[in-house]
Kinemage of the C-alpha trace (Angstrom):
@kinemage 1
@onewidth
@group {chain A} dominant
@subgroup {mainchain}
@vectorlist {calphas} color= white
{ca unk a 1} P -58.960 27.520 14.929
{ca unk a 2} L -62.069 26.500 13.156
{ca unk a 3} L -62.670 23.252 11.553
{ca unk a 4} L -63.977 22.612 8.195
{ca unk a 5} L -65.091 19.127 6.883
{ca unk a 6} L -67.472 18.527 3.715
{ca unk a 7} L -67.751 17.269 0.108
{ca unk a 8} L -69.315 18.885 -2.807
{ca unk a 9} L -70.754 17.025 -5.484
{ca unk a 10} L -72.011 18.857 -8.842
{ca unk a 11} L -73.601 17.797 -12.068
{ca unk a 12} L -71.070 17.874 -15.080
{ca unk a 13} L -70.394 17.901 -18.565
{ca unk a 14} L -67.967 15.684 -19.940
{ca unk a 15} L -69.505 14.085 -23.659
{ca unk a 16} L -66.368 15.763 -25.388
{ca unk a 17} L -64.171 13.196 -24.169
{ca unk a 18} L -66.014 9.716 -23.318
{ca unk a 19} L -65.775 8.824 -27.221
{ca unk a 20} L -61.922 8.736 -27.193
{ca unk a 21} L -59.850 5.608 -27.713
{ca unk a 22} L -56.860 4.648 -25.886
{ca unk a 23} L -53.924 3.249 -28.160
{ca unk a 24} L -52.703 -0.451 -27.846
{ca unk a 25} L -50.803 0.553 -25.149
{ca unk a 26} L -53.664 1.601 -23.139
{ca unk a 27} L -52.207 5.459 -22.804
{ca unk a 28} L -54.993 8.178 -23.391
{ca unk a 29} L -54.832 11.526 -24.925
{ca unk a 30} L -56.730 13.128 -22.586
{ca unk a 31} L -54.503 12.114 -19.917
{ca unk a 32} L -51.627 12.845 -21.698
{ca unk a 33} L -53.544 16.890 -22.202
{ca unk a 34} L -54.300 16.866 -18.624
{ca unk a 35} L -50.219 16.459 -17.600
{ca unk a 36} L -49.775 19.679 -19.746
{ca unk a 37} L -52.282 21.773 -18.998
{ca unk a 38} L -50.730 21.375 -15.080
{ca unk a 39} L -48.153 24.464 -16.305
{ca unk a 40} L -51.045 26.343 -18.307
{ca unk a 41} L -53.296 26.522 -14.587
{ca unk a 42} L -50.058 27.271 -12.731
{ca unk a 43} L -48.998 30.033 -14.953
{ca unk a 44} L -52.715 31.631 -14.322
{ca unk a 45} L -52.662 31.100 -10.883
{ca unk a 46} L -49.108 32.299 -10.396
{ca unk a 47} L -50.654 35.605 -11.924
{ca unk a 48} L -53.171 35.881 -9.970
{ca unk a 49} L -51.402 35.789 -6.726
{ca unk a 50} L -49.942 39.176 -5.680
{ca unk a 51} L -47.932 37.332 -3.307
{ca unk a 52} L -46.107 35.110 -5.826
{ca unk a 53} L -42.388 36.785 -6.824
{ca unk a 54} L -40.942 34.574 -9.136
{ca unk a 55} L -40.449 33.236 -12.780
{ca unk a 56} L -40.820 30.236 -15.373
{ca unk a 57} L -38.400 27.739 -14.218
{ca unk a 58} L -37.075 27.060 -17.678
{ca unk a 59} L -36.628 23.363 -17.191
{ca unk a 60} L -39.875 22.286 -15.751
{ca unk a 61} L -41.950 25.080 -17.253
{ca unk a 62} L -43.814 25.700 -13.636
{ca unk a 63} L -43.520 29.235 -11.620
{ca unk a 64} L -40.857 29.155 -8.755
{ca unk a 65} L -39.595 31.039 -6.682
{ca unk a 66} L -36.015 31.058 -5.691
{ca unk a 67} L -33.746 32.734 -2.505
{ca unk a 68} L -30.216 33.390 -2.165
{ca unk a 69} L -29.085 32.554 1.345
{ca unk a 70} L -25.939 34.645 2.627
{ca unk a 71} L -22.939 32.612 1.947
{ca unk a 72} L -24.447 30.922 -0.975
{ca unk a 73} L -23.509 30.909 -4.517
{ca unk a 74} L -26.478 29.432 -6.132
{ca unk a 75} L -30.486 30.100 -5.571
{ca unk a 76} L -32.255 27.757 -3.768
{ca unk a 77} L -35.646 27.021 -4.334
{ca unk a 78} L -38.587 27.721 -1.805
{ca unk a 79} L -41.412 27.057 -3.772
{ca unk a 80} L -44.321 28.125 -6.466
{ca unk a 81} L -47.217 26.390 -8.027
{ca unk a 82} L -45.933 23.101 -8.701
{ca unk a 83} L -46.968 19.544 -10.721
{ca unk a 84} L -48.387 18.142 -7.558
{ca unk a 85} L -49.535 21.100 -6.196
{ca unk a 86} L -54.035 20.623 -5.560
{ca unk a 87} L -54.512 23.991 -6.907
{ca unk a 88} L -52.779 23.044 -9.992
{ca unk a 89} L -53.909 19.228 -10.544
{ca unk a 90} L -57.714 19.876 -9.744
{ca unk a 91} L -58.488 22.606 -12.611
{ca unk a 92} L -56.306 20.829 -15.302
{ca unk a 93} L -58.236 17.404 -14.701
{ca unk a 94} L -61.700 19.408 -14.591
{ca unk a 95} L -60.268 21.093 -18.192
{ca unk a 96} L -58.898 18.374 -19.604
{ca unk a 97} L -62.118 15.881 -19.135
{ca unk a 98} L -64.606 18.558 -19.945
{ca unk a 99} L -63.344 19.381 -23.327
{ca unk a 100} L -62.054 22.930 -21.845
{ca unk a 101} L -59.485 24.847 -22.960
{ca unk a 102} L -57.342 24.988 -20.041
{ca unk a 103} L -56.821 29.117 -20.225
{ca unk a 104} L -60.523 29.892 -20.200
{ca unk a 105} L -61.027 27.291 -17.173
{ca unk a 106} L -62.089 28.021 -13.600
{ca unk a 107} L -59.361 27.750 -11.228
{ca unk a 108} L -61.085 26.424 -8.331
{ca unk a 109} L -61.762 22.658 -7.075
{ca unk a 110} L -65.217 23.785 -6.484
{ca unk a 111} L -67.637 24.581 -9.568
{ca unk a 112} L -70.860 26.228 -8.147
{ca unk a 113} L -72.980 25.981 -11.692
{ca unk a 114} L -74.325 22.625 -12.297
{ca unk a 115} L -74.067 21.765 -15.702
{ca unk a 116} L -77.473 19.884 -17.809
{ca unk a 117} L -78.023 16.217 -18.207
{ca unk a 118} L -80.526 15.198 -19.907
{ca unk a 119} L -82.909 11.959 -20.837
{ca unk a 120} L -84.561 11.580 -24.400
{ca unk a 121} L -87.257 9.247 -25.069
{ca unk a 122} L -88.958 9.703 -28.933
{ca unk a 123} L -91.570 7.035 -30.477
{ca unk a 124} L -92.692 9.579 -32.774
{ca unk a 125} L -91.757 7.784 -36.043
{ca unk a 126} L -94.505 5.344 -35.258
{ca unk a 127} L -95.992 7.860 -37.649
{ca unk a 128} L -94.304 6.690 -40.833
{ca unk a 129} L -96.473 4.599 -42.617
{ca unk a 130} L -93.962 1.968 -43.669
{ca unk a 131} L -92.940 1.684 -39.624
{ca unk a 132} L -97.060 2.016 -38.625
{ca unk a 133} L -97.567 -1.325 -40.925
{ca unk a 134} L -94.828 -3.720 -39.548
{ca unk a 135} L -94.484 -2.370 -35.308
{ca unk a 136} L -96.753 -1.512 -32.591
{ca unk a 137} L -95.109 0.734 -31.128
{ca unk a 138} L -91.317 1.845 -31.923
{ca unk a 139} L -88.928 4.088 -29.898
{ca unk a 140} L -85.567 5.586 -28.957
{ca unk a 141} L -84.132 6.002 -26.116
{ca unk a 142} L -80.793 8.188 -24.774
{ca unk a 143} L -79.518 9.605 -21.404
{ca unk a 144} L -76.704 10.877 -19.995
{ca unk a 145} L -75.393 11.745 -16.622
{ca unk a 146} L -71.963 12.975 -15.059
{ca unk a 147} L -70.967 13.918 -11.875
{ca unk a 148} L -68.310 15.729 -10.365
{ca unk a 149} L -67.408 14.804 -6.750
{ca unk a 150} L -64.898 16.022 -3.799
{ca unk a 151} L -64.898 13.227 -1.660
{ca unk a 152} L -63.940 15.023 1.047
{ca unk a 153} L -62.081 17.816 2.052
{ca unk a 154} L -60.651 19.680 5.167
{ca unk a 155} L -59.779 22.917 6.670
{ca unk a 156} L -55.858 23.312 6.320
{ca unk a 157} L -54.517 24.311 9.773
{ca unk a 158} L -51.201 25.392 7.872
{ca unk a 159} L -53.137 27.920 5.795
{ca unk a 160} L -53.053 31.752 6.761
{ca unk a 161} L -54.704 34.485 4.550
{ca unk a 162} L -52.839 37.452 6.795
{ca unk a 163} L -54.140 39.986 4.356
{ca unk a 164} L -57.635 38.350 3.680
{ca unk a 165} L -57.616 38.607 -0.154
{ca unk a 166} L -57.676 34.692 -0.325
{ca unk a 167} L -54.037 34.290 -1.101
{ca unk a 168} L -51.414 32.905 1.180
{ca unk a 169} L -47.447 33.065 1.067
{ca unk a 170} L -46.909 30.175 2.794
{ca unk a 171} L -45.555 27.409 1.610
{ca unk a 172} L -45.858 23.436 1.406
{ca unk a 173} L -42.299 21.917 1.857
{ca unk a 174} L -44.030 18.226 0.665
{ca unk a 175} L -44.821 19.663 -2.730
{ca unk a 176} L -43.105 22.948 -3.202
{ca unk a 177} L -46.166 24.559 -3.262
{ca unk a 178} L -48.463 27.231 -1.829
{ca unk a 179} L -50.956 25.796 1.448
{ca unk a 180} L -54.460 25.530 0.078
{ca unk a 181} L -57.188 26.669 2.095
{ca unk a 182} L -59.028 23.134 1.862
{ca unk a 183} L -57.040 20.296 1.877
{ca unk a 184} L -58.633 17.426 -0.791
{ca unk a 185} L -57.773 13.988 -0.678
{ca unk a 186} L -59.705 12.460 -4.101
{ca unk a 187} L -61.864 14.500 -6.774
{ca unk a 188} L -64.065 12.264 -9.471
{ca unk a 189} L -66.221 11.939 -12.747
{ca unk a 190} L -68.525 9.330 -12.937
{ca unk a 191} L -70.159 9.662 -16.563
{ca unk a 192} L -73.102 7.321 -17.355
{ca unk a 193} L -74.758 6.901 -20.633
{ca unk a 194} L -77.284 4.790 -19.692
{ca unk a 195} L -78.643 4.342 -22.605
{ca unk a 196} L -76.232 5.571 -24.921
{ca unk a 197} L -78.507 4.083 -27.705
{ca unk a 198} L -81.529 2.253 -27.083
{ca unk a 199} L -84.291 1.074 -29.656
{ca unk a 200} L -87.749 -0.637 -28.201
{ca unk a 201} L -89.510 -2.453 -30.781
{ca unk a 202} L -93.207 -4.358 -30.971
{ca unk a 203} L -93.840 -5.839 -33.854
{ca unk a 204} L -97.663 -7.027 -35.360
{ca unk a 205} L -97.017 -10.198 -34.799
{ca unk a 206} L -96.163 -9.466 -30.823
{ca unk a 207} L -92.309 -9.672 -31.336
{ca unk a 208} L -90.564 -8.011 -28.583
{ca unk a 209} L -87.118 -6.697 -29.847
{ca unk a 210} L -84.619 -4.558 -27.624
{ca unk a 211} L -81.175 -3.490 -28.515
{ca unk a 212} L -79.522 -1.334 -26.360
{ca unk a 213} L -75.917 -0.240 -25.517
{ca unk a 214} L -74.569 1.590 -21.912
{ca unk a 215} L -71.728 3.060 -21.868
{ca unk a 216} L -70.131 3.946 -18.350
{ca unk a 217} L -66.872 5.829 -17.096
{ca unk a 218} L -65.214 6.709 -13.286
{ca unk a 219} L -62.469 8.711 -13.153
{ca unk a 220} L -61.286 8.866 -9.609
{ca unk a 221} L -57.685 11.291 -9.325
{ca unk a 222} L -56.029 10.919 -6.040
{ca unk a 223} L -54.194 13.568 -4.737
{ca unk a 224} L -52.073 11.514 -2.330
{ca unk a 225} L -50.109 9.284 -4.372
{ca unk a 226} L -51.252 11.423 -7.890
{ca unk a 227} L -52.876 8.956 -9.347
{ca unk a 228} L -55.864 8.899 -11.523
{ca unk a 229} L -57.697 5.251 -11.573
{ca unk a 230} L -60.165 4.980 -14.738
{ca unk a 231} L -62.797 2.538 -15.058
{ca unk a 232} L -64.558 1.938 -17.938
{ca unk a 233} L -67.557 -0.178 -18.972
{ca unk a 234} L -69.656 -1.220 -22.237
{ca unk a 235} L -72.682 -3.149 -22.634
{ca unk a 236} L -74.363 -4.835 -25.504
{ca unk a 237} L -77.741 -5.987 -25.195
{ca unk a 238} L -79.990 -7.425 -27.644
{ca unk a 239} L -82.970 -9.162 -26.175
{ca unk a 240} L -86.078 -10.625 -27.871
{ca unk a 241} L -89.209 -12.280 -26.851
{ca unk a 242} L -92.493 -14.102 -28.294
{ca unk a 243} L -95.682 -15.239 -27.454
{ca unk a 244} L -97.222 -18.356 -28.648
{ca unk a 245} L -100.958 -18.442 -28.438
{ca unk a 246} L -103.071 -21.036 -27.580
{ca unk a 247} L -100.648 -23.793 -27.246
{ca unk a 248} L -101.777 -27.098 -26.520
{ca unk a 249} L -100.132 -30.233 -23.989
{ca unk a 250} L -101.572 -33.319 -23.405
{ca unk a 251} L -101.016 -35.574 -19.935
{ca unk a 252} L -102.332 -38.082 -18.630
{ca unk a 253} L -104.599 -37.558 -14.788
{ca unk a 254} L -106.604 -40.332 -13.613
{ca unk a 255} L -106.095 -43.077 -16.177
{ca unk a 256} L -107.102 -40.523 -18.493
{ca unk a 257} L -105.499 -38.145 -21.064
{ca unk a 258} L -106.375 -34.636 -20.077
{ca unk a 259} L -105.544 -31.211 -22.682
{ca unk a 260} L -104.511 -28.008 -21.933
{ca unk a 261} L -104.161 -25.371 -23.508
{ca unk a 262} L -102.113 -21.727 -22.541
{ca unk a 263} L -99.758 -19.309 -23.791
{ca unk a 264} L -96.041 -20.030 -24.009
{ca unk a 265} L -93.578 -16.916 -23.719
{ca unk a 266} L -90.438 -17.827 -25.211
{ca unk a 267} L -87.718 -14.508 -24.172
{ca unk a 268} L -83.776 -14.338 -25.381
{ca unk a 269} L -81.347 -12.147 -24.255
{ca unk a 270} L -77.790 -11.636 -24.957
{ca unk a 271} L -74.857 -9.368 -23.408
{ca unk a 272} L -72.054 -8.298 -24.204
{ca unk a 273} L -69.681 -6.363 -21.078
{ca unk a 274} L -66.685 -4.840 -21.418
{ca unk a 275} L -64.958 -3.859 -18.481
{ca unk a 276} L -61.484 -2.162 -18.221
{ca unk a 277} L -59.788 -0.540 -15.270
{ca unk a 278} L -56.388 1.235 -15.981
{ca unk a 279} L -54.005 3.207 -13.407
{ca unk a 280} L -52.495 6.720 -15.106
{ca unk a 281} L -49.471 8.004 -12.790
{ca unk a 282} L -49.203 11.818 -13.445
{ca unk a 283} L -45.150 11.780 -12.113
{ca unk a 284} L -44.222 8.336 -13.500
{ca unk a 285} L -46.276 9.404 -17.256
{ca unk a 286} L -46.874 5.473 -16.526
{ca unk a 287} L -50.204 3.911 -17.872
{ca unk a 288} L -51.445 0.223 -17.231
{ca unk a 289} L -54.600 -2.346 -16.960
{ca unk a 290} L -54.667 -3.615 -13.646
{ca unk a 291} L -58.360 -5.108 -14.368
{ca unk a 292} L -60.718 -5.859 -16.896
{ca unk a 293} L -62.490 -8.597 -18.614
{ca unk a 294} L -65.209 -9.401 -21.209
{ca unk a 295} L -68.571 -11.091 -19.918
{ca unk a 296} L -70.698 -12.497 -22.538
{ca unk a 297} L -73.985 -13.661 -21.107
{ca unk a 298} L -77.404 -15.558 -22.692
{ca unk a 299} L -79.943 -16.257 -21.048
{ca unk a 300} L -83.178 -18.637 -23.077
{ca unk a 301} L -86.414 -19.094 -20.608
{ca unk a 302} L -89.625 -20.815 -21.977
{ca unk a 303} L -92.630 -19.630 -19.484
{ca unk a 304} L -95.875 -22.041 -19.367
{ca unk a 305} L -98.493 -21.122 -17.181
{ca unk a 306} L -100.764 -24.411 -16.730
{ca unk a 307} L -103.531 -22.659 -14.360
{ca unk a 308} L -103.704 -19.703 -12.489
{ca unk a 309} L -101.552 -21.456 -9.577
{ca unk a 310} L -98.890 -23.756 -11.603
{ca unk a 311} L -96.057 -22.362 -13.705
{ca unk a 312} L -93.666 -24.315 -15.580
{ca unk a 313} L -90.975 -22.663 -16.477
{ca unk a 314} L -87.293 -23.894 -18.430
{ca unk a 315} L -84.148 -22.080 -18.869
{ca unk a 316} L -80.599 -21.799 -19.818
{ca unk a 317} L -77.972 -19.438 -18.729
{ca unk a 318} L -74.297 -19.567 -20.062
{ca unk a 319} L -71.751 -16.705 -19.124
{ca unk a 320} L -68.597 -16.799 -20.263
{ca unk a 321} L -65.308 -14.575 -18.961
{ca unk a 322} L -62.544 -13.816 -21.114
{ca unk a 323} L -60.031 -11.185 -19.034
{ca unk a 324} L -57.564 -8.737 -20.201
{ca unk a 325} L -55.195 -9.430 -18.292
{ca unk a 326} L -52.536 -12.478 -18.234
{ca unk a 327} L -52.772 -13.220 -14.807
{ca unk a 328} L -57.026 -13.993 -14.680
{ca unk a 329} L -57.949 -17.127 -16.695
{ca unk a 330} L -60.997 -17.501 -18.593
{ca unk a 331} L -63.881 -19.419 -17.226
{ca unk a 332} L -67.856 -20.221 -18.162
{ca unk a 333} L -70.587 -20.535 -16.231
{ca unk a 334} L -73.644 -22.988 -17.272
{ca unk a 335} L -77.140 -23.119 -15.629
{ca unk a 336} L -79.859 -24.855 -17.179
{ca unk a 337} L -82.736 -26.592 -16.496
{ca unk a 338} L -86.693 -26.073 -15.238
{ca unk a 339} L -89.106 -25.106 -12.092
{ca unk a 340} L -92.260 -25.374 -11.220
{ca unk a 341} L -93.855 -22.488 -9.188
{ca unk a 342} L -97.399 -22.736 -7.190
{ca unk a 343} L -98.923 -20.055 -5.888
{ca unk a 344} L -101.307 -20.392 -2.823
{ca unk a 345} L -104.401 -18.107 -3.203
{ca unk a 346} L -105.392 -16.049 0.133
């Protein structure tokens, strides 16, 4: 039989849901509209398949199908489109974290039409008088990228199409379930807004001033244990920097008292991370932080250039970690002090 390996990566759209909040609980909406649209896709897919010859199980809301054995009183069930089933888990995560209404969705793990990201970059109010007066230059910044992955996936052995119209009536005993053609052990979203909001400014005066915030989020759903791990990150910057003309230091070489005079760059910066990562069990309906913490980092550097060759240079770094969780403790980090950097000439 022929073997099949591969992944398939394609660019996505999923803005319609980054901006949601979990409650104090951690537990997500989204998630929570991704466990029901599961019986919306299987209902479709049930319909689509002239093989299927079932119902609605009333109770779990999934098609089934059900045999009476000779000798037996009750049905017994031999399978359908269920919860766990790939088919089914695949479209309603794709629906649910692109915004989609989960009837109008593709029902395949496998979107062929990329989907538009997009970079912005606009200094155009430099124009405005009362903007032209105060800053050199002045801009904005956005982008945003997503990404829909199959890690991998393989050729199902156990699959057999015996009247080629790309259904099968074979079924999964594991899951209760049709075989899929391609067997799929993870799918993903990794969604970047990097910048989500960024503002460059230059003031007359040669004040540098940068605020910017990144937003990032990984949603990685594995079909073996049906889990979906989410991991998501914010960052605060604000960063701002000066030049000092002309400034002057006296020491002494030779017996003597000696001046010089250079430029001092004086540059602060200051971030703010968030970082969360939570584990969403589709059977259990169980959601928790496993990982996360807050990193707040500043960083101070006064650069002195005393020639072309010598550099003098003094700094201070403090980062501080305050976690999430109970079981991490909080810790700091301080660096400070100064170097001295010569450069030999070729």
């Amino acid at each position: 039989s022929p073997m099949e390996t591969g992944g398939h990566s394609v660019s996505f759209i999923s803005w319609s849901t980054a901006f949601k909040r979990d409650n104090d609980d951690y537990e997500s909406s989204t998630f929570s509209q991704f466990r029901g649209y599961r019986a919306d896709i299987a209902r479709q897919l049930a319909a689509n398949n002239p093989n299927f010859n079932g119902g609605i199980d009333p109770v779990t809301g999934y098609p089934t199908e059900y045999i009476t054995y000779p000798g037996d009183t009750l049905p017994t069930l031999i399978g359908g489109y269920g919860a766990t089933s790939q088919e089914v888990m695949i479209p309603a995560f794709l629906a649910a974290y692109g915004g989609k209404d989960p009837n109008n969705s593709k029902l395949t793990a496998f979107p062929a039409i990329p989907l538009p990201n997009w970079r912005i970059t606009y200094d155009g109010l430099i124009k405005i008088p009362a903007i032209k007066k105060r800053f050199k230059t002045f801009s904005f910044g956005h982008a945003y990228r997503s990404t829909y992955s199959v890690g991998s996936y393989t050729t199902n052995l156990d699959y057999k199409d015996d009247n080629k119209d790309g259904f099968t009536d074979e079924m999964n005993m594991n899951n209760m379930s049709y075989h899929v053609q391609k067997q799929i052990s993870q799918v993903s979203i990794n969604e970047q807004f990097s910048p989500l909001f960024k503002l460059d400014m230059l003031w007359k005066n040669s004040l540098i001033t940068k605020i910017e915030i990144k937003s990032s989020r990984m949603l990685s759903l594995s079909l073996s244990n049906n889990q979906l791990t989410e991991t998501n990150t914010k960052d605060y910057v604000i960063g701002t920097g000066f030049r000092l003309k002309d400034v002057e230091f006296r020491f002494i070489s030779g017996g003597r008292g000696k001046k010089m005079s250079s430029d001092l760059d004086l540059k602060l910066d200051l971030n703010i991370r968030n970082n969360k990562t939570i584990i969403r069990k589709v059977i259990e309906d169980v959601e928790q932080i496993t990982m996360g913490q807050q990193i707040i980092s500043i960083k101070f550097s006064a650069d002195y250039v005393l020639n072309q060759r010598l550099n003098i240079k003094a700094f201070y770094d403090k980062v501080i970690t305050n976690p999430f969780i109970s079981t991490t403790f909080p810790g700091s980090i301080t660096n400070a002090g100064f170097s001295l950097r010569f450069t030999l000439a070729g």
